[in-house]
C-alpha positions in Angstrom: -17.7 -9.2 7.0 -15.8 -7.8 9.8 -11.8 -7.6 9.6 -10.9 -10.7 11.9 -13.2 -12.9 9.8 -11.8 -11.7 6.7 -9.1 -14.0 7.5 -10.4 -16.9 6.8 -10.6 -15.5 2.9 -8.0 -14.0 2.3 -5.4 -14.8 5.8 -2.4 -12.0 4.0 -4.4 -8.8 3.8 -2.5 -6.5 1.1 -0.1 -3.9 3.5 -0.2 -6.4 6.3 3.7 -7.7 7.2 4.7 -10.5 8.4 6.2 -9.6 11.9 10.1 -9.7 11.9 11.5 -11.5 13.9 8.4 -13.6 14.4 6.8 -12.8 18.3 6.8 -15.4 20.8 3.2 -16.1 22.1 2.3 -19.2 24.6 5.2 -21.3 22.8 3.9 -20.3 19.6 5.4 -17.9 16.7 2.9 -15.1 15.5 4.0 -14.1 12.2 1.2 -11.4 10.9 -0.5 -8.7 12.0 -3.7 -7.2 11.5 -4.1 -3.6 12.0 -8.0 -2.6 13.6 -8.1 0.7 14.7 -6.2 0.8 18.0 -6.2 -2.8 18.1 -3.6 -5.4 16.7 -4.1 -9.0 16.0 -1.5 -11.0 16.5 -1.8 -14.5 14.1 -0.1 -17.4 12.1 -1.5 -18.9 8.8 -1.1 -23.0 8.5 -1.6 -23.2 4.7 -1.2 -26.7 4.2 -4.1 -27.4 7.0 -6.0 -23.9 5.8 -6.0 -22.8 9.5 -5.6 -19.3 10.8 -4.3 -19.1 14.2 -4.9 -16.2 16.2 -2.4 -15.6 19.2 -3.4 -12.2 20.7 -5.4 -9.3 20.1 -3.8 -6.5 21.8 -4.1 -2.6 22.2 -1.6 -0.6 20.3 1.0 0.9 22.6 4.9 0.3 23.4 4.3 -3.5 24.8 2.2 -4.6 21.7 5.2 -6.5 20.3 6.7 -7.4 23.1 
């Protein structure tokens, strides 16, 4: 099963933070991030509707969490 599906098992991978303060993405609020190789996903976790939202996947540099 490949990382980004993952998620929908188990959406707070152990060693992955919530983002603090939470990003700002197209009006929404990513709170966790998922570290693939170079790559970040950006996402939120609705628990009470069991939905993962992901925001953004981005490439790792200075503008990631910006």
């Amino acid at each position: 099963m490949r990382p980004v599906e993952h998620l929908s098992v188990c959406p707070r991978p152990f060693g992955e933070p919530k983002i603090k303060p939470p990003l700002i993405i197209y009006h929404f609020s990513a709170q966790y991030h998922l570290r693939i190789g170079r790559w970040r996903v950006l996402y939120d976790v609705d628990d009470q509707r069991r939905i993962v939202w992901i925001f953004a996947l981005r490439k790792r540099d200075e503008q990631t969490y910006q």
